[in-house]
TIPATI-842112 format. One record per residue (C-alpha): y negated, x, z; residue in one letter; chain. Coordinates in Angstrom, 3 decimals, padded with zeros to 6 digits. Example, Ala and Ser with C-alpha at 12.3 -4.5 7.8 and 13.67 -1.06 7.14 Angstrom:
# residues 2
+----------+----------+----------+---+---+
|       py |       px |       pz | r | c |
+----------+----------+----------+---+---+
|  004.500 |  012.300 |  007.800 | a | A |
|  001.060 |  013.670 |  007.140 | s | A |
+----------+----------+----------+---+---+
***
This chain:
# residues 375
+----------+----------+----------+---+---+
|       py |       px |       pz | r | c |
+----------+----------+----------+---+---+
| -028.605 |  047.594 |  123.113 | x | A |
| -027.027 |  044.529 |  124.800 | x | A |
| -027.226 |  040.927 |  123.136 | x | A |
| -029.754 |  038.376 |  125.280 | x | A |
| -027.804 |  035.901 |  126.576 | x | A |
| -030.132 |  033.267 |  125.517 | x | A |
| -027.593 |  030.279 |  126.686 | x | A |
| -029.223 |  030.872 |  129.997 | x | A |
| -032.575 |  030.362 |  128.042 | x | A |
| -032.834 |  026.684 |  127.198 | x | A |
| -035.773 |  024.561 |  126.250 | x | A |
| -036.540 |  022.901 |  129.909 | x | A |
| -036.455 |  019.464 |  128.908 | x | A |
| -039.953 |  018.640 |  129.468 | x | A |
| -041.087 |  020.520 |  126.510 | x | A |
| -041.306 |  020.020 |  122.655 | x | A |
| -041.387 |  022.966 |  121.259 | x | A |
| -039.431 |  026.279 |  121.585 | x | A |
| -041.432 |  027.964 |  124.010 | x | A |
| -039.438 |  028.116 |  127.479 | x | A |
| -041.146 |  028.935 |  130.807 | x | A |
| -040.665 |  027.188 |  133.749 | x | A |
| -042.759 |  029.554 |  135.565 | x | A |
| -045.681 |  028.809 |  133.067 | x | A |
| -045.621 |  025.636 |  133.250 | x | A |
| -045.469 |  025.636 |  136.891 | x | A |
| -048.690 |  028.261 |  137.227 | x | A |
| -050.624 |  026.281 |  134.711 | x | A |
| -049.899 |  022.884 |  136.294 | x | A |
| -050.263 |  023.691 |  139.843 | x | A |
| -053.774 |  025.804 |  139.053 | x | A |
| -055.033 |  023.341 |  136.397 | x | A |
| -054.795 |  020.575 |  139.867 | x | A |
| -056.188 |  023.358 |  142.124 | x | A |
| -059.139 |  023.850 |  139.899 | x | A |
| -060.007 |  020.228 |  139.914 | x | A |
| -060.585 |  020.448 |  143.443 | x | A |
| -062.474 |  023.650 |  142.815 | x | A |
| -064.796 |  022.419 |  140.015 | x | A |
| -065.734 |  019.167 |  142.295 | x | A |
| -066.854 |  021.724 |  145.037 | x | A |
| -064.962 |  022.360 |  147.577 | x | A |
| -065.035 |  025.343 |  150.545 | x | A |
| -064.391 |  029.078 |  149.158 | x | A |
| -061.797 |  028.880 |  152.178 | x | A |
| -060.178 |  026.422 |  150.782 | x | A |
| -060.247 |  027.555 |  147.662 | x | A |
| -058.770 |  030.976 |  148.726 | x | A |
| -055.871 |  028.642 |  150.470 | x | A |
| -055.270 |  026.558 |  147.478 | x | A |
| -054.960 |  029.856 |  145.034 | x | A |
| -052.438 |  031.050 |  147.011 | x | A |
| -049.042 |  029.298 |  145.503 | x | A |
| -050.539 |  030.229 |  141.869 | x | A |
| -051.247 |  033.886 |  142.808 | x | A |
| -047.633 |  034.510 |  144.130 | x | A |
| -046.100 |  032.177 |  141.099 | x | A |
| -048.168 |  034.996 |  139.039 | x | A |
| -046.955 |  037.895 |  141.198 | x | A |
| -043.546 |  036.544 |  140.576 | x | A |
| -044.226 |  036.283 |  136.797 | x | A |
| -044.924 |  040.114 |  136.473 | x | A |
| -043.233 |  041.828 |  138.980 | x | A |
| -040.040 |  040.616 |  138.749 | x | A |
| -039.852 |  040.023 |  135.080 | x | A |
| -036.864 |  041.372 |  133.458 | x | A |
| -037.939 |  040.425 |  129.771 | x | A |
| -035.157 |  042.404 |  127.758 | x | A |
| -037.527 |  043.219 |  124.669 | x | A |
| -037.738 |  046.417 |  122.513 | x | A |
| -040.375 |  047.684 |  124.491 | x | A |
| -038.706 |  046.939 |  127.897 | x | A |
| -035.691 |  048.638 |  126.414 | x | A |
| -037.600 |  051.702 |  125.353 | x | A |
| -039.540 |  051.741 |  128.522 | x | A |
| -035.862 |  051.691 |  130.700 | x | A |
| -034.109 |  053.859 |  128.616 | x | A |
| -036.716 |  056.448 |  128.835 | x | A |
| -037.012 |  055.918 |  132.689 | x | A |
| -032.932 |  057.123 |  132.593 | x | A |
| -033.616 |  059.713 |  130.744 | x | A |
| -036.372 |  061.475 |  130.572 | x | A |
| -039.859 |  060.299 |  129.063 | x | A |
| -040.387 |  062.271 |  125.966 | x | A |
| -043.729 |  063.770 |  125.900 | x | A |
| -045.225 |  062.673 |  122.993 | x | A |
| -044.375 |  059.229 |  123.668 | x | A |
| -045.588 |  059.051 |  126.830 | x | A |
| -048.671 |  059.936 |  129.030 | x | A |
| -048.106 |  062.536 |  131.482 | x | A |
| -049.126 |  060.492 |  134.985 | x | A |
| -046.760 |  057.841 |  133.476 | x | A |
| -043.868 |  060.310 |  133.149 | x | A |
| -044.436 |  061.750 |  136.609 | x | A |
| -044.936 |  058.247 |  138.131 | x | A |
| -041.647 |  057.429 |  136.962 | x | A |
| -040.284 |  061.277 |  137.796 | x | A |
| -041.763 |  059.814 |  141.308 | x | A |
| -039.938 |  057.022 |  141.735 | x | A |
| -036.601 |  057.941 |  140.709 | x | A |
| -037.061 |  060.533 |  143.607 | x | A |
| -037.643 |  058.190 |  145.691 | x | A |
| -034.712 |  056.570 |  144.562 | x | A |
| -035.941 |  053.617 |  142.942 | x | A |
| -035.150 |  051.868 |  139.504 | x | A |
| -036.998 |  051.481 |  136.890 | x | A |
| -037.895 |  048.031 |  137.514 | x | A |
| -040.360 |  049.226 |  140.175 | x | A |
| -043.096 |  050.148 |  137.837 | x | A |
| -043.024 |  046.251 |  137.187 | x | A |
| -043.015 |  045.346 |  141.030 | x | A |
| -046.902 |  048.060 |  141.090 | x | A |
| -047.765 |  046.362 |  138.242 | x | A |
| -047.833 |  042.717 |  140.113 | x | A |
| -049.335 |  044.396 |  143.114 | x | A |
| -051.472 |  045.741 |  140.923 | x | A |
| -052.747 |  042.697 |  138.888 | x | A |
| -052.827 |  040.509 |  142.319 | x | A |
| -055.455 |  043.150 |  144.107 | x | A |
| -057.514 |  043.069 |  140.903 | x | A |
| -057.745 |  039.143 |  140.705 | x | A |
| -058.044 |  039.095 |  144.344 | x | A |
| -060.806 |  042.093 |  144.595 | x | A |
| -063.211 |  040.150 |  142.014 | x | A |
| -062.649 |  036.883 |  143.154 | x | A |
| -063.311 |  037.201 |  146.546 | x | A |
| -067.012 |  035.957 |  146.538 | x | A |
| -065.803 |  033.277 |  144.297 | x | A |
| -064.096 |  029.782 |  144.458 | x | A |
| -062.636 |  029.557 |  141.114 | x | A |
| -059.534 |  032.116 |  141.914 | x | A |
| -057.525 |  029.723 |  139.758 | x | A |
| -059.364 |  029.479 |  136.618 | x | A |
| -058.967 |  033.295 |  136.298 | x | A |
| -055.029 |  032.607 |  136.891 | x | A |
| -055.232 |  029.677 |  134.384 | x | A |
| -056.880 |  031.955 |  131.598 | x | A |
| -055.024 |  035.241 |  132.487 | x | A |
| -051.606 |  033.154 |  132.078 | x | A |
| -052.448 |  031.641 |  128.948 | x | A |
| -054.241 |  034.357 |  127.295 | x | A |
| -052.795 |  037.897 |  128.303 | x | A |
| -049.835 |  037.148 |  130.538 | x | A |
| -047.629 |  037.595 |  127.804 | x | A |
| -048.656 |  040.615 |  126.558 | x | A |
| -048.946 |  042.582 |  129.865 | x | A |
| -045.472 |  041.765 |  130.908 | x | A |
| -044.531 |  044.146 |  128.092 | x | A |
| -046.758 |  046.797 |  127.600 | x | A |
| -046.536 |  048.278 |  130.600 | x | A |
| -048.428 |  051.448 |  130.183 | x | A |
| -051.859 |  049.741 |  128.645 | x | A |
| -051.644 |  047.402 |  131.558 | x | A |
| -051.173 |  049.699 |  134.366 | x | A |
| -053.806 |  051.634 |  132.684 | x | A |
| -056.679 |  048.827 |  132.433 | x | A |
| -055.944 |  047.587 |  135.979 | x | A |
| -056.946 |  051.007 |  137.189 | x | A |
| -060.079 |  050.758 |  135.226 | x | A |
| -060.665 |  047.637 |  136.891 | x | A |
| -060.516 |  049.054 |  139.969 | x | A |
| -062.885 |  052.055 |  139.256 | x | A |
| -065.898 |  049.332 |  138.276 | x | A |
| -066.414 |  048.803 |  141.790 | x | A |
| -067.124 |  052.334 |  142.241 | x | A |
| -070.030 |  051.963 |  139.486 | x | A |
| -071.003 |  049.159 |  141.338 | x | A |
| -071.468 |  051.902 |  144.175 | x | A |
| -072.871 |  054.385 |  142.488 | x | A |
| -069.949 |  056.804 |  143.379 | x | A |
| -069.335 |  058.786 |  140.039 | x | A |
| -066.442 |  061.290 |  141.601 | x | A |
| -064.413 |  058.475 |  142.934 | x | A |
| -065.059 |  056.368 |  139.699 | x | A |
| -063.909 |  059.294 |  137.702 | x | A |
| -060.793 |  060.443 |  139.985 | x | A |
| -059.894 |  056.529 |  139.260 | x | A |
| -060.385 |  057.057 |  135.169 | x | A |
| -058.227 |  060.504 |  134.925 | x | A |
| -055.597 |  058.507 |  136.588 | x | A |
| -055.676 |  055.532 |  133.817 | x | A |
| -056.148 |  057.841 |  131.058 | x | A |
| -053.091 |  059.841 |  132.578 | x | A |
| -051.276 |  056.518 |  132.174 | x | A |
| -052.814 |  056.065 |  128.980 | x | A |
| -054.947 |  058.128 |  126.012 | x | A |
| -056.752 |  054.498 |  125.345 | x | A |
| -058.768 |  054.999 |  128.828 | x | A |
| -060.403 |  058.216 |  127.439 | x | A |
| -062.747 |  055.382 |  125.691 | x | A |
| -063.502 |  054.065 |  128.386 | x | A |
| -065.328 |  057.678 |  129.813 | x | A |
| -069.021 |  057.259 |  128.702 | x | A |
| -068.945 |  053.355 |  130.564 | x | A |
| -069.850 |  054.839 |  133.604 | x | A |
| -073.269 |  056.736 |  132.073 | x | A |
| -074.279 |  053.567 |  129.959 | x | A |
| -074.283 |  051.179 |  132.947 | x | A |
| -076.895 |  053.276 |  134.651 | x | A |
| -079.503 |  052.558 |  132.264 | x | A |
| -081.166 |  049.231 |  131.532 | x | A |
| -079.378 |  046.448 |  130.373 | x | A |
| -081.645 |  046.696 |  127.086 | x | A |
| -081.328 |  050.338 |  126.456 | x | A |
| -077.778 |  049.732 |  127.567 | x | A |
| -077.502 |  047.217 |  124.689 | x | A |
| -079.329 |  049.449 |  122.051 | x | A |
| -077.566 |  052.408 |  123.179 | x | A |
| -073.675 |  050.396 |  122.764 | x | A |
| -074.849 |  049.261 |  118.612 | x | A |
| -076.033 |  052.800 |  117.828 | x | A |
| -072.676 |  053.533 |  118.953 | x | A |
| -070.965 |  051.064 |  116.734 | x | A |
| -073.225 |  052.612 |  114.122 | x | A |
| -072.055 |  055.930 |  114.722 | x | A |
| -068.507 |  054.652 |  114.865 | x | A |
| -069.051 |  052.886 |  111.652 | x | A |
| -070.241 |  056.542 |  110.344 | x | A |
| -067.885 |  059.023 |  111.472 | x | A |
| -064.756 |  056.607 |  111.452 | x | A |
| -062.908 |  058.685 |  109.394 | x | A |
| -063.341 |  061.727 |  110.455 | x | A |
| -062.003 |  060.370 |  114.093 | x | A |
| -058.781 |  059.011 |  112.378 | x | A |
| -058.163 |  061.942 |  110.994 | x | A |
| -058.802 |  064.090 |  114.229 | x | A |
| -056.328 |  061.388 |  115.788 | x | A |
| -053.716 |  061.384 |  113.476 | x | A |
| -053.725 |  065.543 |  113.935 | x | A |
| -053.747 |  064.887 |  117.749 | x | A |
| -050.891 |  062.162 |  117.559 | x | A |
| -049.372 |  062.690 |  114.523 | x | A |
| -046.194 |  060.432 |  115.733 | x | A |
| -048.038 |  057.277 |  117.310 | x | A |
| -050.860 |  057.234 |  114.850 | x | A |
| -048.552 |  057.420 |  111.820 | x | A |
| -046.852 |  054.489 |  113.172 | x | A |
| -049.880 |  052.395 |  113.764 | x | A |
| -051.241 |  053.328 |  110.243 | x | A |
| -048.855 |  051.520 |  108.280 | x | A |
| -049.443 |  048.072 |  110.227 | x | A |
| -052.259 |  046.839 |  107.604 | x | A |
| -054.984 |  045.484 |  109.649 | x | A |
| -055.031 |  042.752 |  106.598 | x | A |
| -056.482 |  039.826 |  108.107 | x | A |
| -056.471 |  040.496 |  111.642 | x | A |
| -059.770 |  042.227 |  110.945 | x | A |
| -061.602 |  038.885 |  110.445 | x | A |
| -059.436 |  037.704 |  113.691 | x | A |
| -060.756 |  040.317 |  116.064 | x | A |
| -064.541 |  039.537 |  114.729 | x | A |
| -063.817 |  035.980 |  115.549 | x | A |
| -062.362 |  037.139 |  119.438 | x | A |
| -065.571 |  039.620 |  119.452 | x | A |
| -068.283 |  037.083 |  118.129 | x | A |
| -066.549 |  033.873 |  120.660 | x | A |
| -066.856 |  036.566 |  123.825 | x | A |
| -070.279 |  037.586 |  123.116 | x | A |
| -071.519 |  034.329 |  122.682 | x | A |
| -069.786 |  032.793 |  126.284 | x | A |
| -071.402 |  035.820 |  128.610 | x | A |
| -074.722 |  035.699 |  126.593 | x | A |
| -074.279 |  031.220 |  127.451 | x | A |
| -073.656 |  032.315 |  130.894 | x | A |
| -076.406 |  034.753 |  131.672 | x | A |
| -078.629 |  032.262 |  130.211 | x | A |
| -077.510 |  029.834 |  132.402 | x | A |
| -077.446 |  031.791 |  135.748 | x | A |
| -080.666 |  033.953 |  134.887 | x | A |
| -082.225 |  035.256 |  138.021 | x | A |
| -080.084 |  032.619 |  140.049 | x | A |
| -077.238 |  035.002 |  141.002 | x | A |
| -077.291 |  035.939 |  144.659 | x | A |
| -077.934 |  039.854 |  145.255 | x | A |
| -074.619 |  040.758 |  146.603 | x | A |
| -072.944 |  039.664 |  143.279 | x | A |
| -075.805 |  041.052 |  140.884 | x | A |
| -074.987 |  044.495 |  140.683 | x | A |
| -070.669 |  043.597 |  139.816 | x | A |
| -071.905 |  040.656 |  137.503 | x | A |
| -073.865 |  043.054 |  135.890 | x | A |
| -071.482 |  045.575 |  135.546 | x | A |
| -068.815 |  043.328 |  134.326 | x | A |
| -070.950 |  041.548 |  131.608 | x | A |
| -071.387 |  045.068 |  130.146 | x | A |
| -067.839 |  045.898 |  130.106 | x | A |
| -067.195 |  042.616 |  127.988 | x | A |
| -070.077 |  044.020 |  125.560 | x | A |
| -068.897 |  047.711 |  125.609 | x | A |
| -065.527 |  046.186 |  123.914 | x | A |
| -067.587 |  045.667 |  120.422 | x | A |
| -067.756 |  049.363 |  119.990 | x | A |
| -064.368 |  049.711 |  118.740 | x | A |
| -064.800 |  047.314 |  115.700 | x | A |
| -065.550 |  050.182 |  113.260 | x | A |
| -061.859 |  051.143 |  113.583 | x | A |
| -060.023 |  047.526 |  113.415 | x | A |
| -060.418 |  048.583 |  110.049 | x | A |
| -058.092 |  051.181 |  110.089 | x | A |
| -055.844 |  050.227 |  112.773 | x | A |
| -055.345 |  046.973 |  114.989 | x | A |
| -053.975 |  048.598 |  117.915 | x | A |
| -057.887 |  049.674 |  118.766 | x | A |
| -058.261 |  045.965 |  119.532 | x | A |
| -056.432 |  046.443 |  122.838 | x | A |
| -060.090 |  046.981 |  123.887 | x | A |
| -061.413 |  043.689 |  123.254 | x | A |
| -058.466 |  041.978 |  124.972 | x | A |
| -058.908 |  044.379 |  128.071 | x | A |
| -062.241 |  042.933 |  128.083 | x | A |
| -061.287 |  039.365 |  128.566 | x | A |
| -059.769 |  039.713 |  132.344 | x | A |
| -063.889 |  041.319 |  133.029 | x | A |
| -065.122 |  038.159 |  130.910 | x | A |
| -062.750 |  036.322 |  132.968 | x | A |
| -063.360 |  037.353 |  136.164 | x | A |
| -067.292 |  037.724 |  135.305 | x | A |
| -067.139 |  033.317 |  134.615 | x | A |
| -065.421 |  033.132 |  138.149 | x | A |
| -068.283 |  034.616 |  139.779 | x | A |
| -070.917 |  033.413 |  137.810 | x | A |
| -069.453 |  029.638 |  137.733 | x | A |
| -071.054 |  028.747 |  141.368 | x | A |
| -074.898 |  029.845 |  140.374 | x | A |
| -074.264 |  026.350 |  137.758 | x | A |
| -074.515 |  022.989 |  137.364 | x | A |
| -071.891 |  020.784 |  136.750 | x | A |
| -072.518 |  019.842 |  133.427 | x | A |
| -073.398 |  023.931 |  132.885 | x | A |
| -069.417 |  024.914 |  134.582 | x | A |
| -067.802 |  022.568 |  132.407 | x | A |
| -069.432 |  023.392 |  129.316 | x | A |
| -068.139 |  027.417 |  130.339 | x | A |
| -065.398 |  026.635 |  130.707 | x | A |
| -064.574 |  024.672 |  128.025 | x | A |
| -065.653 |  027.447 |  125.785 | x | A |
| -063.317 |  030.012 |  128.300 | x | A |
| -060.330 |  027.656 |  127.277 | x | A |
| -061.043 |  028.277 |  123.459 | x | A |
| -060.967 |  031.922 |  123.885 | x | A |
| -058.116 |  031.816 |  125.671 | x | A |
| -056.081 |  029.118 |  123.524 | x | A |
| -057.130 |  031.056 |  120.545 | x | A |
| -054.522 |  033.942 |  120.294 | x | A |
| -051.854 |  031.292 |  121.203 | x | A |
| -053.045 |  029.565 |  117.720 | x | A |
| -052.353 |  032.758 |  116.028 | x | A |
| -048.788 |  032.858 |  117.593 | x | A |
| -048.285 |  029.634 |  116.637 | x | A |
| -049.465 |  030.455 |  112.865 | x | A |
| -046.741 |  033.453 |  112.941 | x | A |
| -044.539 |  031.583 |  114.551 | x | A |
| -044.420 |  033.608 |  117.580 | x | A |
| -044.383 |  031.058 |  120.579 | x | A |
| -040.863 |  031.561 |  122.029 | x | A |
| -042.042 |  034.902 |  123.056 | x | A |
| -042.772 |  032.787 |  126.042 | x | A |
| -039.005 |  032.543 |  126.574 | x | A |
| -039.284 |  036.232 |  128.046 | x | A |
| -041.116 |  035.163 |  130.856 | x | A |
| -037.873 |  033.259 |  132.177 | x | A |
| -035.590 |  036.164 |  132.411 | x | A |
| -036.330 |  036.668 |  135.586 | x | A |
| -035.077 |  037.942 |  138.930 | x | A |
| -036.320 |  035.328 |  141.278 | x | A |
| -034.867 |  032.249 |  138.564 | x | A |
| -031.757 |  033.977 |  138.362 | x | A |
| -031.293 |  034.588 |  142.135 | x | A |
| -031.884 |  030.881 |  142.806 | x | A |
| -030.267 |  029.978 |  139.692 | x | A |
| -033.257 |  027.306 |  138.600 | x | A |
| -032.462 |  027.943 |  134.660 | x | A |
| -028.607 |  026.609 |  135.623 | x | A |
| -030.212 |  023.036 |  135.477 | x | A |
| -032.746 |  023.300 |  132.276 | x | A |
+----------+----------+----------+---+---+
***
């Protein structure tokens, strides 16, 4: 494996600490100003206008990120290669089989996963003028973590995408959009009963989602052991990572995300307009749906991939929600949306895990123009 050349990865001089990412810090400071304008109520046009620098700053971020980690390693290696089976999901290994016919590089499956993430933001925003808080809270709470785990990301985004078709009713194409993800990755296969719950009530919906975690709580492990049978490799691996106190962590994520949709629907009760009802609706469940994988945190943290899925839907369900509020209301929400967001970063910073950020510099686009030559 080569040696990072982290010469070229200096602390910019406008920060304290070790963390190093001029593109950060330039998506953060040109969205937190954008926002301003946004929470004092200006146009959706203009809103849509003034998103547009942090959008393609974010696109730039992901899709040209060349972060040289173990997993990108793994991930390119195996690309040259040959994915081995039981490491990899079979539409993964055939999207990749895919583009090297096509004669592409590896570093394509980055460039779809920008598109990707930029049709998502854009496709649940569009009714909505706060575009840029979901870009604030995406960068600071799961920016980092997508630009590396490629397969779980590419995976969720299609899930994203096949909400709209529960939206509209339209189970085949929601379904054809969910083999896909869970081609791209086993974790989508809990994801499969979403569609069924979301056609009932919102309070059978509710009751139906804790008998689950009951269940869950029941049969736990009986399911691990089914798993680690299924995917003996993976599993095993996971296994040893005690969940020690991380358990109490993802309760704390859980109980915070909870709370903030259950602050907003009380909020905007019966104030949303029809058109945005139905995806509101659909995304406020998707945020509760994450609780039913608690049962298993106990075993395994991994499983809590779920509940930080869920924050891009709790994300994107504040952005569309924000306009049915007052001001006081919007900046109480989003207050509590910065917590949630600043709260894994706390974590890092307890493990000492902040220049993690310094991957987000090794970058095409900084290289080409040769920006990290002066830092």
């Amino acid at each position: 494996m080569d040696k990072v050349n982290h010469s070229r990865l200096k602390t910019p001089k406008f920060f304290k600490s070790e963390v190093s990412s001029i593109l950060l810090f330039l998506i953060l400071a040109i969205s937190f100003t954008f926002l301003v304008f946004e929470f004092i109520g200006i146009s959706r046009f203009a809103s849509k206008v003034l998103s547009a620098f942090p959008l393609l700053l974010l696109f730039i971020t992901v899709a040209f990120n060349r972060s040289y980690t173990l997993d990108y390693y793994d991930y390119k290696n195996s690309f040259d290669t040959g994915y081995d089976s039981e490491l990899f999901d079979i539409g993964f290994s055939y999207l990749a089989e895919f583009l090297k016919f096509m004669g592409l590089e590896f570093e394509s499956i980055l460039f779809i996963i920008g598109v990707l993430l930029i049709f998502v933001i854009l496709m649940f925003t569009k009714s909505s003028r706060y575009t840029n808080l979901v870009v604030i809270l995406y960068s600071i709470g799961l920016l980092i973590i997508n630009v590396t785990q490629l397969r779980n990301t590419i995976m969720y985004l299609i899930v994203f995408i096949s909400l709209i078709f529960i939206q509209k009713r339209k189970v085949i194409k929601h379904y054809l959009l969910m083999f896909i993800a869970i081609s791209m990755h086993k974790f989508a296969l809990i994801y499969t009963p979403f569609y069924y719950l979301c056609t009932k009530p919102r309070k059978e919906f509710i009751s139906l989602v804790w008998k689950g975690v009951l269940i869950a709580s029941i049969v736990a492990p009986i399911v691990m052991n089914i798993l680690v049978w299924l995917f003996p490799q993976k599993l095993t691996v996971y296994l040893e990572r005690e969940p020690g106190l991380g358990i109490l962590i993802v309760f704390v994520y859980v109980l915070f995300d909870l709370f903030t949709i259950w602050w907003i629907d009380r909020k905007t009760n019966n104030k949303i307009d029809k058109k945005d009802q139905e995806m509101v609706e659909v995304l406020y469940r998707f945020v509760f749906f994450s609780i039913i994988s608690i049962p298993f945190t106990f075993y395994f943290l991994e499983v809590k991939r779920m509940q930080r899925n869920a924050l891009l839907a709790k994300f994107f369900y504040s952005a569309m929600t924000l306009q049915y509020m007052n001001q006081i209301d919007k900046l109480i929400t989003i207050v509590l949306l910065l917590i949630s967001a600043l709260l894994p970063l706390l974590v890092m910073y307890y493990n000492d895990e902040l220049s993690k950020f310094i991957i987000l510099d090794r970058n095409v686009i900084l290289d080409f123009i040769g920006v990290l030559n002066f830092i």
